[in-house]
C-alpha positions in Angstrom: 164.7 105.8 160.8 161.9 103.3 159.3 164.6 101.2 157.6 166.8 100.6 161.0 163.3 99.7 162.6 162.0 97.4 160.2 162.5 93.7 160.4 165.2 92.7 157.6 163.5 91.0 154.4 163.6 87.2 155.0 161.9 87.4 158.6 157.9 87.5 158.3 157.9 88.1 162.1 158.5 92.0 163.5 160.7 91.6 166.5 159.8 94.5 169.1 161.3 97.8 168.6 164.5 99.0 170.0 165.5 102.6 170.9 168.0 103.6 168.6 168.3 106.7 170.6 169.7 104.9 173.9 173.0 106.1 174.8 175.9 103.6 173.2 173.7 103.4 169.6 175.1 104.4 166.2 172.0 105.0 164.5 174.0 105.2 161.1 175.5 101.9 162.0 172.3 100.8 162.6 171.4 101.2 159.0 174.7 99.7 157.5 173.4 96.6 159.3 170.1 96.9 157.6 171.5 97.1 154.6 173.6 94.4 154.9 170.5 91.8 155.6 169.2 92.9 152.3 172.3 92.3 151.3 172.9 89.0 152.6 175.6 89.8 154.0 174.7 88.1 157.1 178.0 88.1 158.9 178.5 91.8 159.0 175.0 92.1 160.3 175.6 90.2 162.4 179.2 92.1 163.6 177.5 95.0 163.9 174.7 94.3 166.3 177.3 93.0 168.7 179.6 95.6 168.6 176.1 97.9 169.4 175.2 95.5 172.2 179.0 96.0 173.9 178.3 99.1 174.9 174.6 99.6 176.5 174.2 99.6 179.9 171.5 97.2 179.3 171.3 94.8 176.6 167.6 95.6 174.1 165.8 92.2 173.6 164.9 93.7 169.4 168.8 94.1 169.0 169.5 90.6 170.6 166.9 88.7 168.4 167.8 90.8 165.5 171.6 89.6 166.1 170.4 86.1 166.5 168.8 86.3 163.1 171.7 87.4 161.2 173.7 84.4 163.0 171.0 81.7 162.1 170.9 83.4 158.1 174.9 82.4 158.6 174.1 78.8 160.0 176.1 80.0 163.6 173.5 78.1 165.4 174.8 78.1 168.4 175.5 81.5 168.6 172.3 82.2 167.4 170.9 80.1 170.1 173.2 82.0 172.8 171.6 85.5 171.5 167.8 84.6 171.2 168.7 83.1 175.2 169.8 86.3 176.0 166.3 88.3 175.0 164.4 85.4 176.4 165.8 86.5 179.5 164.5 89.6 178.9 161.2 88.8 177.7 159.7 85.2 177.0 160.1 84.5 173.9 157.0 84.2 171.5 157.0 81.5 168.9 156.6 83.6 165.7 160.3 85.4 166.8 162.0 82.1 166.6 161.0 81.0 162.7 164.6 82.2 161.2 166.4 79.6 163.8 164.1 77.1 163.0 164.0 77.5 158.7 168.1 77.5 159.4 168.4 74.7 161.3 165.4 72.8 158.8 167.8 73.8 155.7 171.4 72.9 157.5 169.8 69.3 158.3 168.3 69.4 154.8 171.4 70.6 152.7 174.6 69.1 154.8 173.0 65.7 155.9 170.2 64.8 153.8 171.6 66.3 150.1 168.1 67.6 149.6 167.8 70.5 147.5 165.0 73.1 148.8 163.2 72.9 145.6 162.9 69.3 145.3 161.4 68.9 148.6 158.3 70.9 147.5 157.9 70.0 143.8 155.9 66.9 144.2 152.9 68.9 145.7 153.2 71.6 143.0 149.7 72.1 141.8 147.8 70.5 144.5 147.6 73.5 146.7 149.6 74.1 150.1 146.5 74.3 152.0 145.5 70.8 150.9 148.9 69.8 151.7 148.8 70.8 155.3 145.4 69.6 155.8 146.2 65.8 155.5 150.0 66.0 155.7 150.6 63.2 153.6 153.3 64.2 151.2 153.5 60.9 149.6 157.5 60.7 148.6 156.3 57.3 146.7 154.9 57.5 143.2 151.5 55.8 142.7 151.6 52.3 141.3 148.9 50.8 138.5 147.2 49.0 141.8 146.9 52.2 143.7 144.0 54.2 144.7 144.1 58.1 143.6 142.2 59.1 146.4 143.3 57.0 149.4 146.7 56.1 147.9 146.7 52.8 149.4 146.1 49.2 147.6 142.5 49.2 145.8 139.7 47.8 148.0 136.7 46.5 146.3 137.7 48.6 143.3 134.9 50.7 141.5 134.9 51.7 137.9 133.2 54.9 137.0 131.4 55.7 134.3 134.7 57.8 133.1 136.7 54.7 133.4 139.0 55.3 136.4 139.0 53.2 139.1 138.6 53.7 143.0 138.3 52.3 146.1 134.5 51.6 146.7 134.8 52.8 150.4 136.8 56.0 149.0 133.9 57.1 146.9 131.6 56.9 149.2 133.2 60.0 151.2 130.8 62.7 151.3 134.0 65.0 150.4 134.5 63.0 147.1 132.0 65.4 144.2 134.1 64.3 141.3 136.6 62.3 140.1 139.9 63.5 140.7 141.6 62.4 137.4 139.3 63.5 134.7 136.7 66.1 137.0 134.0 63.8 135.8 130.7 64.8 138.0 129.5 62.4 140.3 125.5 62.0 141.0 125.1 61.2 144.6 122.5 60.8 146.9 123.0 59.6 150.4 126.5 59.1 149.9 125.5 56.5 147.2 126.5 57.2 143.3 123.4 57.0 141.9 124.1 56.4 137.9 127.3 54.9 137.1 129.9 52.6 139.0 128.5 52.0 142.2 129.0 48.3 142.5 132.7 46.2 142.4 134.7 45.5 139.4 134.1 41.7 139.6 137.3 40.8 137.0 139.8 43.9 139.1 138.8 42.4 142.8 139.2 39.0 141.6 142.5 39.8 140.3 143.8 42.3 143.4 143.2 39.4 145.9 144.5 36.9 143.6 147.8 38.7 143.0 147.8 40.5 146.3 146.1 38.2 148.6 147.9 39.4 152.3 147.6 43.2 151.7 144.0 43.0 150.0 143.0 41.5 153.1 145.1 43.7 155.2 143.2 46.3 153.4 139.8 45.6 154.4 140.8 45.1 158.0 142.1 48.4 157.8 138.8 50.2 156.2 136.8 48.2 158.8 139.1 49.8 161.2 138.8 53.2 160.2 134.9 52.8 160.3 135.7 51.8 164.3 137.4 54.5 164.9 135.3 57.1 163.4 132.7 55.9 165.8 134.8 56.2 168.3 134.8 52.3 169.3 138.6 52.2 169.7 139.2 48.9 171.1 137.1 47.5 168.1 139.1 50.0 165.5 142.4 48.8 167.1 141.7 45.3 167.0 141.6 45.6 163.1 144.6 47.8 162.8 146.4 44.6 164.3 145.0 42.1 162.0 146.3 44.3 159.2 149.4 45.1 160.2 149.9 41.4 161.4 149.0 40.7 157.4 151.0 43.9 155.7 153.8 45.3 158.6 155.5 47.2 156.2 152.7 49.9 155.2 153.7 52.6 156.5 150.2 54.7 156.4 148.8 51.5 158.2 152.0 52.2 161.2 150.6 55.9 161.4 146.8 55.9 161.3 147.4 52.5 164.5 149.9 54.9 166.2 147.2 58.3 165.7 145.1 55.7 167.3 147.2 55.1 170.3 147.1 58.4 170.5 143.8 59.1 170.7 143.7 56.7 173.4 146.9 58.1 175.1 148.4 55.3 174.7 151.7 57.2 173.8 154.7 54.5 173.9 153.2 52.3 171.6 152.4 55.2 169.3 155.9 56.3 169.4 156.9 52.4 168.8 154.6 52.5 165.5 155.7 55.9 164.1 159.8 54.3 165.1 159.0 51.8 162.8 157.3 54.2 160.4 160.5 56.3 160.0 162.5 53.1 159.2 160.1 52.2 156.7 159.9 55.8 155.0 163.3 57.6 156.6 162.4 60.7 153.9 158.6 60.2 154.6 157.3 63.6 156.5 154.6 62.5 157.5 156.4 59.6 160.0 158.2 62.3 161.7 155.5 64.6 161.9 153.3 61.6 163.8 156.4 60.5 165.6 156.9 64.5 167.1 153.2 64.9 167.7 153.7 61.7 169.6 156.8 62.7 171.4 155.3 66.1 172.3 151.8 64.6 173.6 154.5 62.0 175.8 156.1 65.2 177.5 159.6 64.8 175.2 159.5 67.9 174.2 163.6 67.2 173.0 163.2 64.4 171.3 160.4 65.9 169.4 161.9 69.1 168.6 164.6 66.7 166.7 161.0 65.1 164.5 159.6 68.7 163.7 163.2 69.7 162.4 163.5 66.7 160.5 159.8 67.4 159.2 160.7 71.1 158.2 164.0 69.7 156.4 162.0 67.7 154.1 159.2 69.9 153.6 160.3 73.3 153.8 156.7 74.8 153.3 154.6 73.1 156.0 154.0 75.9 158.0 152.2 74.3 160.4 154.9 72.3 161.7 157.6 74.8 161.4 155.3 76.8 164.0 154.8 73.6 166.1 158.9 73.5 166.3 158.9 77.0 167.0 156.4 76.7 170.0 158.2 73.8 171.1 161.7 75.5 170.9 160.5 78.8 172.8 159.6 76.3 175.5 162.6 75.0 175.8 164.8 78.3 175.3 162.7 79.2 178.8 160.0 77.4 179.9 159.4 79.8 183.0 160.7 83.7 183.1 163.6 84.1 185.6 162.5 86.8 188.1 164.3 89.2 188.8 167.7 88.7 188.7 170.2 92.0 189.5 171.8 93.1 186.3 175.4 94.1 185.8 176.7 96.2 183.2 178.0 95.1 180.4 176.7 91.2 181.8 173.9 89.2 181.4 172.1 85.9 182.3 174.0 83.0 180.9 171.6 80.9 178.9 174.3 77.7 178.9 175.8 76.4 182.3 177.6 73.2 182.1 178.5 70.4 179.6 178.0 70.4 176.6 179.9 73.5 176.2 178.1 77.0 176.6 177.0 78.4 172.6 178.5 81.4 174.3 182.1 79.9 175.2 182.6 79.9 171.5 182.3 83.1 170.8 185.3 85.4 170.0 185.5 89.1 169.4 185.3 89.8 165.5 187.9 91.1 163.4 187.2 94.8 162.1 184.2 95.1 159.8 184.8 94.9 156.0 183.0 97.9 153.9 183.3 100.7 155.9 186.3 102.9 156.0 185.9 105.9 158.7 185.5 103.9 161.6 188.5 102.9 163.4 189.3 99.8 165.3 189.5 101.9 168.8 185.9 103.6 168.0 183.8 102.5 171.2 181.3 101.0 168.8 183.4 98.4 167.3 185.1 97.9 171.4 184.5 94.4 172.5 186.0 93.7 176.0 186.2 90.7 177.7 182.5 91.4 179.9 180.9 91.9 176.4 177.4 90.7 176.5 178.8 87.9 175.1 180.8 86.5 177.5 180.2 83.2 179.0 178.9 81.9 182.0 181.4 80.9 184.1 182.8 84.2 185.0 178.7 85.4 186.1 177.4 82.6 187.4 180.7 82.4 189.5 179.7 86.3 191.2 176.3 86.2 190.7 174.3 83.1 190.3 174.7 79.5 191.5 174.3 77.0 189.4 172.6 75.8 192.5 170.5 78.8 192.8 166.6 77.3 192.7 165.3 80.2 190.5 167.8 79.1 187.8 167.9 75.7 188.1 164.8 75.0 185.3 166.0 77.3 183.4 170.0 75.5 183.4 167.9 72.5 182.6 165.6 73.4 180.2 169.0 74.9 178.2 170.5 71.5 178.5 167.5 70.1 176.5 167.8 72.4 174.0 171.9 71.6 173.7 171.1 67.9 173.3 168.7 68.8 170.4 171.1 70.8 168.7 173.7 68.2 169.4 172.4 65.9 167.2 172.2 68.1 164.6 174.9 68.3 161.6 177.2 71.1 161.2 175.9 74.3 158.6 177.1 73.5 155.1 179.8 75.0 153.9 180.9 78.8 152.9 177.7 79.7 154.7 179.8 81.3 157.8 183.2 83.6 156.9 185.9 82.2 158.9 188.3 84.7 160.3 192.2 83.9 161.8 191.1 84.5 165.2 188.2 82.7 164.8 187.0 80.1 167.4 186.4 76.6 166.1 182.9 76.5 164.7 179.7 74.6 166.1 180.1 71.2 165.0 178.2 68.6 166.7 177.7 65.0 165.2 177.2 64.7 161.7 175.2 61.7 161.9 171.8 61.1 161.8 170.9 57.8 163.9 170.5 54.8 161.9 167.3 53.8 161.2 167.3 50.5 164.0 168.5 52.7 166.7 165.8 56.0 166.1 163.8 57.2 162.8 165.4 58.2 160.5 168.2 57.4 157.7 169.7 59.7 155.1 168.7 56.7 152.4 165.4 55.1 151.8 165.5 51.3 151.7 165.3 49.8 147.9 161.8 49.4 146.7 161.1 48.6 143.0 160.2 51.3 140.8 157.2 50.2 139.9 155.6 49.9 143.0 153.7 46.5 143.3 154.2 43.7 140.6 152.4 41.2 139.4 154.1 37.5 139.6 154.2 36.2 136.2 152.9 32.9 137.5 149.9 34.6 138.5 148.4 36.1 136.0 147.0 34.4 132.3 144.8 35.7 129.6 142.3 33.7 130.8 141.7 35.8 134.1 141.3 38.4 131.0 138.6 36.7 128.9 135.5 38.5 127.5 132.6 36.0 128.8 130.7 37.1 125.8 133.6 36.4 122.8 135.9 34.4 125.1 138.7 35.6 123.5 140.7 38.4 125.8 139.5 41.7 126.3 139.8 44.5 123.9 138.7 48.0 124.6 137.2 46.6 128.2 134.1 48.2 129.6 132.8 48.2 132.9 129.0 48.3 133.3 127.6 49.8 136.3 126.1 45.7 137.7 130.3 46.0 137.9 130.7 43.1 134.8 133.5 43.6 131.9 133.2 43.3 128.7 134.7 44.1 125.2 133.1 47.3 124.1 132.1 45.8 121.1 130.3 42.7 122.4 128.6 44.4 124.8 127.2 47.1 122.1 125.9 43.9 120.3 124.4 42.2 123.2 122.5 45.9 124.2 121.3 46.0 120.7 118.9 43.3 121.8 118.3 43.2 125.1 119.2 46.3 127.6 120.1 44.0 130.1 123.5 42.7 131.5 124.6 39.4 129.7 125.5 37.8 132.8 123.5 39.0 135.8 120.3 40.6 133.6 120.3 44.0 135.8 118.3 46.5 133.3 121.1 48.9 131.8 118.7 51.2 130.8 119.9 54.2 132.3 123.6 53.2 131.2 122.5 52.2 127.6 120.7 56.2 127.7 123.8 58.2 128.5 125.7 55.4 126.1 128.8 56.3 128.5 131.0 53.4 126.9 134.0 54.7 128.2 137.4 51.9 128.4 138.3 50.6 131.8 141.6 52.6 132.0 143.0 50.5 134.7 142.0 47.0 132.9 143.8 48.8 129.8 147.1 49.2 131.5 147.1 45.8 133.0 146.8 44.5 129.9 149.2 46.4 128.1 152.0 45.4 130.8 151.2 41.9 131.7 149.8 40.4 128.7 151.1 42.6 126.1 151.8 39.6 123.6 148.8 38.7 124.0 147.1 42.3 123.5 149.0 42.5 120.3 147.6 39.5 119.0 143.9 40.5 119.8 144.7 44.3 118.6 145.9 42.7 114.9 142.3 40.1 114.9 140.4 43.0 115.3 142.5 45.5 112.6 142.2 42.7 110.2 138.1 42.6 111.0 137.8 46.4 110.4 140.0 46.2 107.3 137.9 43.4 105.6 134.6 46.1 106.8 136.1 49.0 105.4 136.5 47.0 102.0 133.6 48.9 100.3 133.7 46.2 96.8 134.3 43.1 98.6 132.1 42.9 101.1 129.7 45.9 101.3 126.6 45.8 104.0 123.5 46.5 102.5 120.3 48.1 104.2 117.0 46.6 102.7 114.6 49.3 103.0 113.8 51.9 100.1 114.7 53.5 97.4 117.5 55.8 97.3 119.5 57.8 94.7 122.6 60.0 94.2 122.9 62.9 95.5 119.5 63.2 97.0 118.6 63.1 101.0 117.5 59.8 102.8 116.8 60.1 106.5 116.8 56.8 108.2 115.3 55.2 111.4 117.2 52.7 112.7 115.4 50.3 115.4 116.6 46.7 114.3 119.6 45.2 116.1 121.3 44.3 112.9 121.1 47.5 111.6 122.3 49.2 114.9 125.5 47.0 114.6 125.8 47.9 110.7 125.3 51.3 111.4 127.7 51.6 113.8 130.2 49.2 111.8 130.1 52.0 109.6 130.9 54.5 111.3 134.0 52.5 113.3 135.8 51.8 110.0 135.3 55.4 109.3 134.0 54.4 105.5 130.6 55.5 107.0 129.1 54.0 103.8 126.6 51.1 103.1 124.3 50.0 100.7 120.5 50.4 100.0 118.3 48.2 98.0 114.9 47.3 97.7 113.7 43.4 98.9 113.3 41.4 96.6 111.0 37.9 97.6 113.7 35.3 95.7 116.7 36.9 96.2 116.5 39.0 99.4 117.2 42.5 98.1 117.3 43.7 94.1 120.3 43.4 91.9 120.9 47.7 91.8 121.1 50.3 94.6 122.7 53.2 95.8 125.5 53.7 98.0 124.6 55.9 101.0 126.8 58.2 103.0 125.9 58.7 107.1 125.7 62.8 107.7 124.4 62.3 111.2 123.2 60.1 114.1 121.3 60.9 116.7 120.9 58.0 119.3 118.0 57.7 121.6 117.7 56.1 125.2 116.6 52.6 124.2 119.0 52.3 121.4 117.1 53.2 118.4 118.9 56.2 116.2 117.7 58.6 113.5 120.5 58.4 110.9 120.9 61.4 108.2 122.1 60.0 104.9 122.5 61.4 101.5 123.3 58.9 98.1 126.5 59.3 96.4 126.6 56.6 94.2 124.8 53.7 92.2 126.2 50.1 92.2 125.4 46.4 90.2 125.3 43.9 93.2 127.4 41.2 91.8 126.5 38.2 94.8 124.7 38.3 97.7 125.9 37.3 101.5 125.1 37.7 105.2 127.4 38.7 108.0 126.7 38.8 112.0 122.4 39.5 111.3 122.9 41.7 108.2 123.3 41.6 104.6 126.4 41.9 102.4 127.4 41.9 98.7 129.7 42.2 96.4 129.3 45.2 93.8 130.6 47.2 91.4 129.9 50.7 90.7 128.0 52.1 87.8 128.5 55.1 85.7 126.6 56.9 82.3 128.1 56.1 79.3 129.7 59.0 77.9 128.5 60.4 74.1 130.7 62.8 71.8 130.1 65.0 68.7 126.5 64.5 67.4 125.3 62.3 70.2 126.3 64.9 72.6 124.7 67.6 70.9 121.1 65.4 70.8 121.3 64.9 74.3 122.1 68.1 75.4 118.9 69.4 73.5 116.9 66.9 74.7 118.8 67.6 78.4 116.9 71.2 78.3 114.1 70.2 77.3 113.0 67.5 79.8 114.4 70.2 82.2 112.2 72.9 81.2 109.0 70.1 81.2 110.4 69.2 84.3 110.3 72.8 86.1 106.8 73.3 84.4 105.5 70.4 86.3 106.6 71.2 89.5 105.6 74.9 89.0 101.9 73.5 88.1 101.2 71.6 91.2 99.7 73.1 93.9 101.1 74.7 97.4 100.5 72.2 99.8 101.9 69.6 97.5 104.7 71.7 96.5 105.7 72.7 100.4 105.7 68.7 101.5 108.1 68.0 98.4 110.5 70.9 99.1 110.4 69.9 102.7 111.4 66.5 102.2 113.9 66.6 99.1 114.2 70.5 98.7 114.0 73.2 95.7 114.6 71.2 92.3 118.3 71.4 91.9 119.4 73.6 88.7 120.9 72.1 85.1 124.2 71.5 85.2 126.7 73.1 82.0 127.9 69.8 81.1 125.5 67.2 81.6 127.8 64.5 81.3 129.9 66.1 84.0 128.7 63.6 86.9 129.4 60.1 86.7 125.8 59.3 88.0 124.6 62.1 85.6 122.8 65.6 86.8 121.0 66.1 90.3 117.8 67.3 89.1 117.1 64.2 87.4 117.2 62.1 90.4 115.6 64.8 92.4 112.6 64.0 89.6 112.9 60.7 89.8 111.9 60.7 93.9 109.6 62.7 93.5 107.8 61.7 90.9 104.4 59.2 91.8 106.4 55.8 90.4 105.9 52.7 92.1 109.5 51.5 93.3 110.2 48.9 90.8 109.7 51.6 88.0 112.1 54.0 89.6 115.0 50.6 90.0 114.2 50.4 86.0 115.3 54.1 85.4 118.1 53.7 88.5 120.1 50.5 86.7 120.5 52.5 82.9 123.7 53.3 82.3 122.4 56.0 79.7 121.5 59.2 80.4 120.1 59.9 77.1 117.5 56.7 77.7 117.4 58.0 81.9 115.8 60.8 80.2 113.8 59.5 78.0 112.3 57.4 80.3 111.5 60.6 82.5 109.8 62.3 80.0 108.0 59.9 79.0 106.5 60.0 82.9 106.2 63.7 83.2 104.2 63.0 80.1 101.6 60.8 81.6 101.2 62.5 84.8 100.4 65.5 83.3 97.6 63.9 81.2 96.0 62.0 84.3 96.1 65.2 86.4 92.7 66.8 87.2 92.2 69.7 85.4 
């Protein structure tokens, strides 16, 4: 018998156990019920616990509530209600045994009133984690603007920037519950609530602009913080004081309306918090939050009604706060019976009414049923289908009228607490549609006022008022580029940084200006530590407000700077040039970079994605020599104070054609070189004389001793091996130009043999050194 005991599917609560073997029971019927909850078949569930109840000599409080389930799946509230009265009578009901009638009664409010669908009530939290959800209750039904805060979700006060580039209130951060940021996950470093690297101070050009385009509610705001500071001290005459200069400043903020009426609350002050969370349900009808404060307020005032109507309303629009749908259950065992009614005589086949006067009994609507669909043997005359006119059922008037005065003083809080509960569920719309099979002999159905009061006469309003999409809007005659001006370039911000002194700048200037001095341009606090971690990340919100208010404008700046990294990526007209050493194709030349020109050439380089400059020797009259290499960056490796070790390697040699500067650094004009190239006997000469400066060459290097050998191989590495076709590189074969660096030539020697265009005489030339340093080695 496990599946006639067991509670149907949808109801997480075990109602107490019933003896199926009391005279009158059909366990089989029993079952069929069963069956049908897992069915859904609610109806006939429900049918079939009645016609069980008919005939016990005393009713059984499990069958009763398991009867008043199957009517509350249907959306027969009031029978429902008429049913769970009867096993209250019995036994006080416990909250948990009420959480059908209350989910019911949440999803007919939700589905016939508000045209909310189940799903979208709970899809805005998907992600964040119920338990997070129930743990602030703030269910925002508003999307975030550009001006909000993503942790408070109010206007940004004294907005921080981290070092990741969002943006948050200062006070918000400051929360000892705040490890990270909650956009990107980006670690904060704190230390007595303080963030000790990065973004710590106020983003001087955002709080300029917040109170300049949102003077009331930016000051609003910081009466509000300063308010929530009072309070957490408990100095609620202080904290109140500047709740009322900010609503005085911003009355339509809802939060603000809720966190002034929690304070009334906490200083039991209870009308005006119900005034404030009135005015916080005509602000955000669809808001749960405004109920929920409103019912807690309501409860804590004794209304115990009115705020049954809030926690239902709460429930409707967010079917999965489960604290509040137990808070309505608590609140609605209280009012099915407050106090047990002790003892009252029982008759057969009669029970204590739970409805006595107007509005109507739940019970007075109840008819006998029609004979059960789906099952076949039983017959309409079988006692367990009999439903006479004293059915447990029946109304009150006949018992109350032999039994019990209305007048009685046992029953009288009972008769009044009932009365309560009516004028809740008055006020509640009828079940939607096709949820309840109608029959012919059917008694009208529960139908009490479909409307919800309108939002000046209670809290709440099937339809939000009109708000912009958007959220909060900037006035066009507000805002220019020249609140948006890089102090450095003075033209408007491109790729905006924050530093942690809380200044802004464009990324680039401000990688110029720390290339000579690690100290903010405009208020000189050392940047050190921010120049170290090099954590130049955009100003995300600066970003967007620039995109959508001064997007013209951004356009403009985007295509200046385009056209500046075009002309840098332009590798023959204007090509920087390092004057430092000699370098050659193909072959290795680690760099260290230190000078603030060469930082900003460096990472020119790298930005136009060429990652290619020049190298040339100085020259006294002209600056640097007429030839060079082209080098190619491999790798940089920054350090702390700037400085960078950059890998390089040479890939080709170019004929400097003029000479120029640009920003600190020099420039030229070139054009590449390549070897001549030789056919028939010309090509047959040098490839004999290609092999043998090779072989002299790899008898050299053989002849020189270890240490010397180890220091060459660890700087240029093993001497690179012939190529098949010699004139297959345009800058002619590796090993040559591995010689040529290694060899003990003084640098204008090695520019001589660089500039040839001939291999043949590149050759020559080498030869003619391997000669002479083999004679003036010691022997």
């Amino acid at each position: 018998m496990d599946t006639v005991i067991q509670a149907h599917q949808s109801a997480q609560f075990v109602h107490p156990v019933y003896n199926p073997g009391a005279a009158g029971i059909c366990p089989e019927m029993l079952e069929v019920a069963e069956e049908a909850n897992r069915a859904g078949d609610y109806d006939l569930a429900a049918e079939i616990y009645s016609s069980q109840l008919a005939d016990l000599q005393q009713p059984d409080r499990g069958l009763c509530l398991r009867k008043a389930d199957a009517l509350a799946q249907t959306g027969r509230i009031a029978e429902a209600l008429d049913s769970y009265c009867i096993a209250a009578n019995i036994c006080e009901l416990r909250p948990g045994e009420l959480q059908l009638l209350v989910e019911n009664i949440a999803r007919t409010l939700r589905e016939k009133e508000l045209n909310i669908n189940a799903k979208s009530t709970s899809c805005h939290n998907r992600g964040n984690g119920n338990d997070r959800v129930e743990a602030d209750g703030a269910f925002e039904e508003e999307p975030l603007d550009l001006f909000s805060c993503r942790l408070c979700r109010c206007l940004l006060s004294e907005p921080t920037t981290l070092e990741c580039g969002h943006t948050f209130c200062k006070h918000c951060l400051e929360e000892e519950t705040v490890k990270d940021c909650i956009q990107c996950k980006h670690k904060l470093n704190k230390k007595d609530g303080q963030i000790l690297t990065i973004g710590f101070r106020v983003n001087v050009i955002l709080s300029s602009l917040l109170d300049k385009c949102f003077d009331a509610e930016s000051k609003a705001r910081r009466h509000w913080i300063e308010g929530e500071v009072s309070r957490k001290k408990h100095d609620y005459t202080d904290a109140l004081e500047k709740y009322n200069k900010a609503v005085e400043l911003a009355p339509s903020i809802g939060r603000l309306l809720g966190q002034r009426a929690e304070l009334h609350m906490d200083s039991r002050n209870y009308s005006q918090a119900i005034q404030d969370a009135e005015s916080m349900c005509r602000l955000k009808p669809l808001w749960p939050k405004a109920h929920y404060i409103k019912a807690s307020a309501l409860s804590k005032a004794n209304c115990n009604d009115e705020a049954l109507k809030e926690y239902f309303m709460c429930v409707a629009l967010k079917p999965d706060w489960t604290t509040v749908k137990l808070e309505a259950q608590k609140v609605l065992s209280e009012l099915c019976l407050r106090r047990t009614v002790s003892p009252l005589p029982y008759i057969p086949n009669r029970v204590v009414p739970p409805l006595a006067s107007s509005p109507p009994p739940c019970s007075a609507l109840y008819t006998p049923s029609p004979p059960l669909r789906g099952l076949a043997a039983p017959h309409r005359s079988d006692p367990a289908f009999s439903v006479s006119k004293s059915s447990p059922c029946e109304g009150p008037s006949d018992f109350s009228k032999h039994h019990l005065s209305p007048s009685s003083e046992a029953v009288k809080p009972l008769l009044e607490d009932v009365k309560s509960l009516a004028s809740v569920l008055a006020a509640l719309p009828a079940p939607p549609g096709g949820l309840k099979r109608r029959h012919s002999g059917d008694s009208p159905a529960f139908n009490p006022p479909s409307k919800l009061p309108r939002p000046d006469q209670a809290c709440s309003s099937s339809h939000p008022p009109a708000t912009s999409p958007g959220g909060r809007m900037v006035a066009a005659d507000l805002l220019d580029s020249r609140d948006m001006e890089c102090s450095l370039c003075m033209r408007l911000f491109y790729e905006p940084v924050a530093t942690p002194c809380g200044h802004t700048f464009c990324l680039k200037c401000l990688e110029r200006c720390l290339d000579h001095n690690p100290n903010c341009p405009l208020c000189k606090e050392n940047l050190s530590e921010y120049l170290a971690t090099r954590g130049y990340n955009k100003t995300l919100l600066m970003e967007e407000v620039l995109q959508r208010y001064l997007g013209d404008e951004l356009v403009e700046r985007k295509k200046i700077h385009e056209e500046e990294m075009k002309e840098l990526s332009n590798l023959n007209q204007e090509v920087p040039i390092f004057v430092c050493t000699m370098a050659f194709p193909t072959i290795p030349c680690p760099l260290h970079v230190f000078e603030p020109c060469y930082r900003l050439m460096i990472r020119r380089s790298m930005e136009t994605g060429t990652k290619q400059f020049g190298m040339c020797i100085a020259d006294e009259l002209k600056g640097f020599a007429d030839y060079g290499c082209m080098l190619e960056v491999r790798d940089v490796k920054f350090f702390p104070d700037g400085r960078s070790v950059v890998d390089t390697i040479g890939v080709s040699r170019f004929k400097v054609l003029s000479h120029g500067q640009r920003d600190g650094y020099n420039t030229a004009k070139i054009e590449y070189l390549e070897d001549r190239k030789v056919e028939g006997q010309e090509l047959a000469e040098l490839q004999k004389l290609y092999v043998s400066v090779y072989d002299q060459a790899s008898g050299w290097f053989t002849s020189l001793k270890d240490d010397m050998k180890s220091q060459i191989i660890s700087h240029f590495g093993h001497l690179p091996g012939k190529d098949p076709d010699p004139q297959g590189n345009p800058s002619g074969p590796a090993w040559a130009w591995w010689l040529l660096a290694v060899l003990p030539l003084d640098n204008r020697a090695q520019l001589t043999i660089l500039a040839m265009p001939s291999l043949k005489d590149r050759l020559i030339a080498i030869r003619r050194v391997l000669i002479f340093v083999t004679r003036k080695r010691p022997r």
